[in-house]
C-alpha positions as CSV (number, residue, x, y, z in Angstrom):
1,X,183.6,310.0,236.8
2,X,185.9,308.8,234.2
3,X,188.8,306.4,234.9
4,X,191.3,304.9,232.7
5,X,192.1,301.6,231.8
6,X,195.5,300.8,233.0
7,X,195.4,297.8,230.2
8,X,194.3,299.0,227.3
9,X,194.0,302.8,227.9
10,X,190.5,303.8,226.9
11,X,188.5,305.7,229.2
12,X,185.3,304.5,231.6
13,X,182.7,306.0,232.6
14,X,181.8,305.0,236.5
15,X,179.0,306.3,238.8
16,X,180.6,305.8,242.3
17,X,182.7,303.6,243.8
18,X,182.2,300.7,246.0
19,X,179.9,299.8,248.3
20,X,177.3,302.5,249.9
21,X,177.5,302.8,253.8
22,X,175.8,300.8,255.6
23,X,173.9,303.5,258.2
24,X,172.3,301.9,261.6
25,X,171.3,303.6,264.0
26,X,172.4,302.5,267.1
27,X,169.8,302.5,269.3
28,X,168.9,299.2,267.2
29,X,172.0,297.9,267.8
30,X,171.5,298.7,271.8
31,X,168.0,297.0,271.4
32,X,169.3,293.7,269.4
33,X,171.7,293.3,272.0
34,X,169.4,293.7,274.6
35,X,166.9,291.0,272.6
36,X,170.1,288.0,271.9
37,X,172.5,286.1,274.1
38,X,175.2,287.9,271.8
39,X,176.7,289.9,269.0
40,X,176.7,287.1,266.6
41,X,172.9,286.3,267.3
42,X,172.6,290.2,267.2
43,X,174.9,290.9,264.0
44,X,173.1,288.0,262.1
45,X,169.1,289.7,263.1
46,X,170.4,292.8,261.6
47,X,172.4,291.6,258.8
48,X,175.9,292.9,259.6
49,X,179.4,291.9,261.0
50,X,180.1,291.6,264.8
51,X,183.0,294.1,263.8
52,X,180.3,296.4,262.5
53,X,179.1,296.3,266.1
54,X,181.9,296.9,267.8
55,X,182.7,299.7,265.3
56,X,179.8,301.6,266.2
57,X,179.4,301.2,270.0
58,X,182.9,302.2,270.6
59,X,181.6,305.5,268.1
60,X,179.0,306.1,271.1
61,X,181.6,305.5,273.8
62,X,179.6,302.2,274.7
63,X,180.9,298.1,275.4
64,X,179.6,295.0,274.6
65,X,179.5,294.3,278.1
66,X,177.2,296.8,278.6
67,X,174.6,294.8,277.1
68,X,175.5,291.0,277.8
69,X,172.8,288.8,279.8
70,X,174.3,287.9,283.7
């Protein structure tokens, strides 16, 4: 892909932009959570975001609650 330099004008070449997805499955996710007290503990064993958690269970239709220790 070619963009242009809003500065100078010239035009760059880029191969793809940003950052690649970050694909879990979540049945890992269900099993860290299961393993932890928490989503922090969780999120830091599978080197990710607590957000990134949340993001994906509610995907599935699933809660952190769900998997929290009584």
């Amino acid at each position: 892909m070619k963009v242009r330099c809003p500065n100078c004008g010239s035009e760059v070449v880029v191969s793809g932009l940003g950052r690649k997805p970050f694909n879990m499955p979540v049945t890992n996710i269900c099993d860290e959570l299961r393993l932890h007290t928490g989503p922090a503990e969780a999120a830091e064993t599978l080197g990710c975001s607590k957000a990134y958690l949340y993001k994906l269970l509610k995907a599935e239709g699933l809660k952190m609650k769900d998997f929290t220790k009584k």
